[in-house]
Every structure is written in C-alpha cells, then in structure tokens.
C-alpha distance (Angstrom), angle and dihedral (degrees) to the residues before:
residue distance angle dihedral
X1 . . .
X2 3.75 . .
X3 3.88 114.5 .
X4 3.68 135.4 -152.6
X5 3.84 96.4 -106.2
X6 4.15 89.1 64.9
X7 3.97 85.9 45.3
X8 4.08 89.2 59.5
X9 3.73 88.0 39.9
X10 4.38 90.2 48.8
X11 3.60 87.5 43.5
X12 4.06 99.5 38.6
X13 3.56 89.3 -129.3
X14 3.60 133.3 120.1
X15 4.11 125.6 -88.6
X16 4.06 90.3 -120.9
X17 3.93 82.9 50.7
X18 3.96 97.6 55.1
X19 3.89 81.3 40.8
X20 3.66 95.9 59.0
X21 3.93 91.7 42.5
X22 4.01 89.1 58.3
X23 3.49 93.8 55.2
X24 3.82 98.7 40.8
X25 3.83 97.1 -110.3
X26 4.12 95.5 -172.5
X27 3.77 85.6 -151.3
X28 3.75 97.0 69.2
X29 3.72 114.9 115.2
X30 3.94 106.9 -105.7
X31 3.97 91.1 -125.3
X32 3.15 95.4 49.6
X33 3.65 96.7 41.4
X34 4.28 85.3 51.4
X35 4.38 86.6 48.2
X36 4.02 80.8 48.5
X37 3.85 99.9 45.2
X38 4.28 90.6 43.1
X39 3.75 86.0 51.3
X40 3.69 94.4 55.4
X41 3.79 95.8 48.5
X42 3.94 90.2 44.2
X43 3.48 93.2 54.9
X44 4.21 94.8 38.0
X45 4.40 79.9 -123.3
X46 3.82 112.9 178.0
X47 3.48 120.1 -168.5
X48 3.92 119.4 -119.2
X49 3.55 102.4 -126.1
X50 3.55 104.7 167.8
X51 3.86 86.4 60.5
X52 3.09 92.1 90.3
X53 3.55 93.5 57.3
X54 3.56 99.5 48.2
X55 3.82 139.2 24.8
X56 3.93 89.0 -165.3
X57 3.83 119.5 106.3
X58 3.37 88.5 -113.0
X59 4.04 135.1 52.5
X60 3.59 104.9 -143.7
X61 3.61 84.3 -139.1
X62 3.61 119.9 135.5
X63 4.56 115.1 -178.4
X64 4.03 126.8 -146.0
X65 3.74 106.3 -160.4
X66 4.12 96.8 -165.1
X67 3.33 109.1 -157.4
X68 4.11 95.3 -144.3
X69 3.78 86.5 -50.1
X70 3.94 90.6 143.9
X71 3.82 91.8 77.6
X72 3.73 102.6 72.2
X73 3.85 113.2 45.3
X74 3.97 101.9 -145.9
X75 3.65 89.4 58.6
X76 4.26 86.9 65.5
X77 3.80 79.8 82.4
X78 3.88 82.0 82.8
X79 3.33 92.2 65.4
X80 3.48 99.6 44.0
X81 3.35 104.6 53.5
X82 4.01 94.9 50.2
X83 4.05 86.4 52.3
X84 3.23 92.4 41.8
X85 3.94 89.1 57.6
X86 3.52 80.7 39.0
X87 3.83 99.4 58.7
X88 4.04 84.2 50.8
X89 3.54 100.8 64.7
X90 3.92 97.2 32.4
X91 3.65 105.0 -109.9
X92 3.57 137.0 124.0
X93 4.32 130.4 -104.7
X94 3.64 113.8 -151.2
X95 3.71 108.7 -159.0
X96 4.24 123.6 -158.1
X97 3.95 122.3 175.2
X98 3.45 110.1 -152.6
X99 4.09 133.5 -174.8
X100 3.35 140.0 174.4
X101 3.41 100.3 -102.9
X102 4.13 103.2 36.6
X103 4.08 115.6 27.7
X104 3.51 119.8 6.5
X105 3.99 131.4 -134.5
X106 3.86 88.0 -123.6
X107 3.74 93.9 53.2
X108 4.07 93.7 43.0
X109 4.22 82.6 54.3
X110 3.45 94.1 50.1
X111 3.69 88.8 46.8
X112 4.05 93.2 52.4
X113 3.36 93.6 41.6
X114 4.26 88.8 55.2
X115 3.89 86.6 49.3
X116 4.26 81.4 57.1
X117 4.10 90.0 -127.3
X118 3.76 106.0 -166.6
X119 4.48 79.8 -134.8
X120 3.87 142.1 -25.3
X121 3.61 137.6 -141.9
X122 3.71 125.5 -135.7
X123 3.90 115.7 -144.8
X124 3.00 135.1 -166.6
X125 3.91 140.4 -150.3
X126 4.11 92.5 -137.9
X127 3.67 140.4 1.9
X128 3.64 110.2 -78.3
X129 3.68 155.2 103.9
X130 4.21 117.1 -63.1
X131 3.87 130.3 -170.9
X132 4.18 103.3 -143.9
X133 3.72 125.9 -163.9
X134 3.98 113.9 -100.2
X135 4.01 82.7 -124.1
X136 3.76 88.2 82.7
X137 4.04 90.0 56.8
X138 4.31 78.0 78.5
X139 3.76 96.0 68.3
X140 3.93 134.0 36.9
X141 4.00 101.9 -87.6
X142 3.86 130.4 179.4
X143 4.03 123.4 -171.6
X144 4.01 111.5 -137.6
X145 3.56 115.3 -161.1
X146 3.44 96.8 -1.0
X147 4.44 139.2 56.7
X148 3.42 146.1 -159.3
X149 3.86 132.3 -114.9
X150 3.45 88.2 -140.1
X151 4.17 99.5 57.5
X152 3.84 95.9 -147.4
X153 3.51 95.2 122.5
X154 4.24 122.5 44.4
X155 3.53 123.6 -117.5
X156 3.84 152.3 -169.7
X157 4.01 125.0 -141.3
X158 3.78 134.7 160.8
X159 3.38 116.6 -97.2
X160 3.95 95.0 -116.5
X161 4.09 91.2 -178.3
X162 3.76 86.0 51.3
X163 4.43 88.0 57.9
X164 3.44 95.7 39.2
X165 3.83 97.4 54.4
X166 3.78 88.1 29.1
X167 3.77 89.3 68.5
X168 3.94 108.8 22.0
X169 4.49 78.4 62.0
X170 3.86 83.7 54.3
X171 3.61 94.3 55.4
X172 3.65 94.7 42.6
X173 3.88 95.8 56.4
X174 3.70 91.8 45.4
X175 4.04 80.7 63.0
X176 3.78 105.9 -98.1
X177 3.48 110.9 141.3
X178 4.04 105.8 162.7
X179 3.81 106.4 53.8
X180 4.10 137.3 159.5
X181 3.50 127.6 -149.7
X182 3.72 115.2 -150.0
X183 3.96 96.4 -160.3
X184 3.87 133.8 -171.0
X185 3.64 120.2 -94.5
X186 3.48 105.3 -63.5
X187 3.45 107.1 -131.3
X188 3.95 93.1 81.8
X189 3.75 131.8 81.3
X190 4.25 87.7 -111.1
X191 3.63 101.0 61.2
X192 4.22 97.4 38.6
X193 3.96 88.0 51.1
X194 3.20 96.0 48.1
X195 3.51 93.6 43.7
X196 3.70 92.8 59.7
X197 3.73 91.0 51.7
X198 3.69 95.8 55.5
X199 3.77 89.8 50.3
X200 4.12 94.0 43.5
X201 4.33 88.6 48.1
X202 4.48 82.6 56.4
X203 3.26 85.9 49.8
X204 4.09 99.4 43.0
X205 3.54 83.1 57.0
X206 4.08 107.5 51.0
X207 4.42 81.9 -114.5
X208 3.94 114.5 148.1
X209 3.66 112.7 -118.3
X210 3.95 94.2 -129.3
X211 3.71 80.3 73.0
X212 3.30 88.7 65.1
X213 4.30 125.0 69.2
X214 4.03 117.6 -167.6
X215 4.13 118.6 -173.4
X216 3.69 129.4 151.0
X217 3.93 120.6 -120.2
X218 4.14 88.8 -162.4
X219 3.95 127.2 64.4
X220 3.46 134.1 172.8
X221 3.70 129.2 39.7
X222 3.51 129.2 -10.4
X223 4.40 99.2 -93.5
X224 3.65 95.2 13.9
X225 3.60 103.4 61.3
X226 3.89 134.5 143.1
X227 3.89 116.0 -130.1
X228 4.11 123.0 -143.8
X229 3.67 98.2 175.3
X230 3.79 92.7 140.6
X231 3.17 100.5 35.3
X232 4.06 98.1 50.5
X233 3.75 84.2 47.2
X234 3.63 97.7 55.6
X235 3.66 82.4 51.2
X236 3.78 107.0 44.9
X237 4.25 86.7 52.3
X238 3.72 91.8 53.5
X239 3.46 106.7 45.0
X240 3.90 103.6 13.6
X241 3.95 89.5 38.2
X242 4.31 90.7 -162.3
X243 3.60 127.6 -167.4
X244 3.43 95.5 -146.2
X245 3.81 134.9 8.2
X246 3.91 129.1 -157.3
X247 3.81 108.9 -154.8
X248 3.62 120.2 -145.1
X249 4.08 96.2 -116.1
X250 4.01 133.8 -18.0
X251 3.50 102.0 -74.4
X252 3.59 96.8 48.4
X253 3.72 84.8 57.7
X254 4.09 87.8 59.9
X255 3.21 94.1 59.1
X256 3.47 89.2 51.8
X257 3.37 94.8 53.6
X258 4.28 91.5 53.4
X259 3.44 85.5 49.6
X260 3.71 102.5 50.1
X261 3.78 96.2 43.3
X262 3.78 91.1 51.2
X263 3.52 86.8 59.7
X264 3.83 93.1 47.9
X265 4.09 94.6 -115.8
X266 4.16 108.7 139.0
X267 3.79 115.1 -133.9
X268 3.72 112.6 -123.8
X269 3.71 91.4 9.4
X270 4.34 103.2 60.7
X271 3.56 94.5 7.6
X272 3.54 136.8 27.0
X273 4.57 117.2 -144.3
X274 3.67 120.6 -167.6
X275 3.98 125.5 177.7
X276 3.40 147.2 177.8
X277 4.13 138.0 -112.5
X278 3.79 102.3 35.2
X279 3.72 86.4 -125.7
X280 3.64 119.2 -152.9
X281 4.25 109.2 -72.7
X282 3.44 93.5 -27.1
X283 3.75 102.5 102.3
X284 3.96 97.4 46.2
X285 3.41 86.4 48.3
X286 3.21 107.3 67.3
X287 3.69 122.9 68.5
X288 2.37 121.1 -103.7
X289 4.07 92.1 34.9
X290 3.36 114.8 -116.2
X291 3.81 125.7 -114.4
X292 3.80 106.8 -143.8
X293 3.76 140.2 154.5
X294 3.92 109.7 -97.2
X295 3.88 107.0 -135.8
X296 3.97 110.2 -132.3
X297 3.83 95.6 -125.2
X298 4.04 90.5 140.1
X299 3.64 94.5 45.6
X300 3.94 85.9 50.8
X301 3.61 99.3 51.0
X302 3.98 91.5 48.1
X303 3.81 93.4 46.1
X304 3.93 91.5 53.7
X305 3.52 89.9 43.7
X306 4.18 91.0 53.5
X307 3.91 91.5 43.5
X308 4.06 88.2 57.5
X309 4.00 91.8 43.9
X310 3.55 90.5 51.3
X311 3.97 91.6 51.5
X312 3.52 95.2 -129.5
X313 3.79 114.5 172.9
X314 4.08 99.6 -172.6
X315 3.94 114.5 118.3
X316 3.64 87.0 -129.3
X317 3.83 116.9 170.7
X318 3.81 117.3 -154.2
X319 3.61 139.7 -171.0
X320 3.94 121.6 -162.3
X321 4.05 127.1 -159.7
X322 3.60 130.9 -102.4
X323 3.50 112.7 -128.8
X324 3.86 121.6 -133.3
X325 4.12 110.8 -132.3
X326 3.52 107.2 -167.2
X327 3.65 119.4 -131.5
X328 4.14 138.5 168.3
X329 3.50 98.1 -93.4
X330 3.65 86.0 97.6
C-alpha cells in the first residue's frame, strides 16, 4: 500500500503538505496542491481515513454498497440483518446508496476502501446479474441478493425455485387443483426460477400441467417495465377460470384483489391468492390477509456479514429459503 511519505517524496513536497491536501486544507498553495493531487493519482494513493479513528491494525469497519436498495422498503431487511450481526461482534457498518445516475459503485469502493474496511457487501435491490468495478477485487467483498457471471466474488441469493414450489405444494394439499401464476417479467432470474418450481411442485404431486396457467404481468426491460396485473387477471378468471392463483410478488396480489372483488369473487372463500415477498404491511392489510412467501433479505444480509467476519476466502455461492407465512387468503 502506498503511503503518504512516498506521495511528498513523488511530489517533492513535504509530508505536512500531502497531509493538508488530503484533508482539503484551503490554505494549501494551488501548485503545490496540483504536484500533491498528480502524485496521488500516479501512485493509485488512498488516504487512510479510518486512521484516525483507530490506532488498531484493524478498522472494525465493515461497508454495504446498496445498489438502489432504499427504494423498496422490505429490501431494508438487508441492512438490518448485516448490522444486526454487526452490533454482535462490536464493529461498525458503513452504508452507501449508489445509482446510476447520482453516486457510483466505483466511487462508494473507493470510499470503503479509504475508510480501511476489513470487507463490504454488495446489495442489491432484486435478484439478478451485476457488473462490479475491479476496485472491489482489493478488499474482501460478498454480493447479497444478487451474482456475477463471472464468479470471482461469492455470493448469497434466495432460492426462488425453493418459494415457488414451496408454496404452489401448499396450495395443492389444501385442495386446489386449477391454479395461475401471474409471474414477473420473465426475462430476470426471479420469474424463470420460480417458474420452474411451480412446474416441478405439479409434477411432485402426479397434477397435469393443463391444470396449471403461467403468464407474465411485466414486459419490457428489467426497471422499465409495464404492469397488466388487472388486466391479465380479468383474463386468466374468464378464460382460465383458476381455483387458486399465486401472484408473482405482493403488489401484484392487490391488484388481484381489486380485480376479483369487482367481479364479486371472495378471496379465500371462491378463490384462493398466494404471493411472494411479504412486503412491508401490505399482506396484513388486506382482507383477507394475504398468504405469501417471506423473502429472506435479513437472513441474507447477516449471513454475508458472518462470512466476511469469519475471513473466509472461498467463492462460495449460496442460496437461502423463503419462508411460507400463512395467511387467510386460503
């Protein structure tokens, strides 16, 4: 690791000089503050901010990069669980939200990595794929809730197969036979796991497949999609004419809900609705409450945080259960 003494030395200046340049010292001569700033980006120099926290070897620092995970409240359970782990073993969870368009990933690294965390975790707001900055190949890193193609870095995902054929089995032993899925948009990893796992719980249980209706509500591209919940709904119960339907997350299941009470169908009593996420209020809200598989987002966040803490260096790649909470809505 380059230090400030062979900054001064790069940039013929004195060590109090470089100093005074890392902390924005206003006073600092501008050419010398431009000989300073050259130096640091010649010699790829990162301050050690957590220094001055510390004088122990190591920070007690630990980063969550949240890949715009602040825009859907269940996915907070991220966060909690790694600073809940956290809290247990007496060290501290630096948190950055980053987009696209505001604060990078690559500048929230570089950040972490000048606070000298001993690791960081990489969230994300849904299951998918992610491209990361090679900057984060300098400290111990683990995705949550999201992977690479390339597996250079370990992860830990929810086993959406797991959910799907979790709760489509549920729904079958309570004696629903005929039942639509209303799935994600298909072209993420979500909606084709859990699309496999509705399929493989028909077949666990000797049912026909043309008992069984599959249509996504979402098209178009992953973030910019166009929902049809009510509209597919209206559909499926017309022509499909289900005795159950599993909706691809919460909301979905709403609209569902609107829909099915417009057309004076009772949920729980003529039809059955499951779901997936357990999303915030909105399944005890509805009436009645809605029976949906809870995604392990806290469980995630404090299993990351225990694989960094225990300095593991195997690119292992996880996948937690969903856990089935058990509502009225059949």
């Amino acid at each position: 690791m380059v230090t400030i003494k062979q900054v001064a030395s790069h940039a013929g200046v004195s060590f109090k000089t470089v100093s005074r340049v890392v902390n924005n010292d206003p006073t600092v001569k501008s050419a010398n503050r431009e000989k300073v700033l050259q130096s640091i980006q010649a010699l790829g120099y990162r301050p050690n901010r957590a220094a001055s926290l510390t004088r122990r070897k190591k920070s007690g620092i630990f980063g969550f990069i949240a890949d715009d995970l602040l825009k859907v409240p269940y996915t907070f359970d991220l966060i909690r669980g790694a600073q809940q782990v956290a809290w247990e073993n007496n060290k501290e969870l630096m948190v950055l939200n980053v987009n696209e368009d505001r604060y990078t990933a690559e500048k929230a690294a570089q950040n972490l990595i000048e606070h000298r965390v001993e690791g960081i975790i990489y969230a994300a707001m849904y299951h998918h794929e992610v491209v990361l900055p090679d900057i984060l190949q300098e400290c111990p890193t683990i995705l949550a809730n999201c992977f690479c193609k390339n597996p250079r870095f370990p992860s830990i995902v929810p086993d959406e197969i797991q959910a799907a054929e979790t709760v489509t089995l549920s729904l079958i032993d309570a004696g629903y036979k005929k039942i639509a899925f209303m799935n994600l948009n298909e072209l993420i990893i979500a909606a084709q796991d859990r699309k496999k796992g509705v399929i493989n719980a028909f077949n666990r249980r000797g049912v026909s497949l043309e008992n069984l209706h599959i249509e996504p509500v979402f098209y178009g591209p992953a973030g910019q999609e166009v929902s049809c919940s009510r509209e597919v709904t209206a559909k499926i119960v017309h022509e499909f004419k289900p005795d159950a339907i599993i909706c691809g997350q919460d909301p979905i299941a709403v609209e569902a809900y609107f829909v099915l009470q417009s057309m004076g169908l009772q949920v729980g009593k003529d039809i059955g609705i499951a779901s997936f996420d357990d999303w915030d209020t909105i399944p005890t809200l509805l009436q009645p409450a809605l029976s949906t598989m809870a995604l392990p987002h806290f469980e995630m966040g404090a299993w990351a945080l225990e694989y960094l803490l225990n300095g593991r260096e195997d690119k292992v790649h996880e996948k937690l259960p969903f856990t089935l909470v058990k509502r009225g809505s059949y």
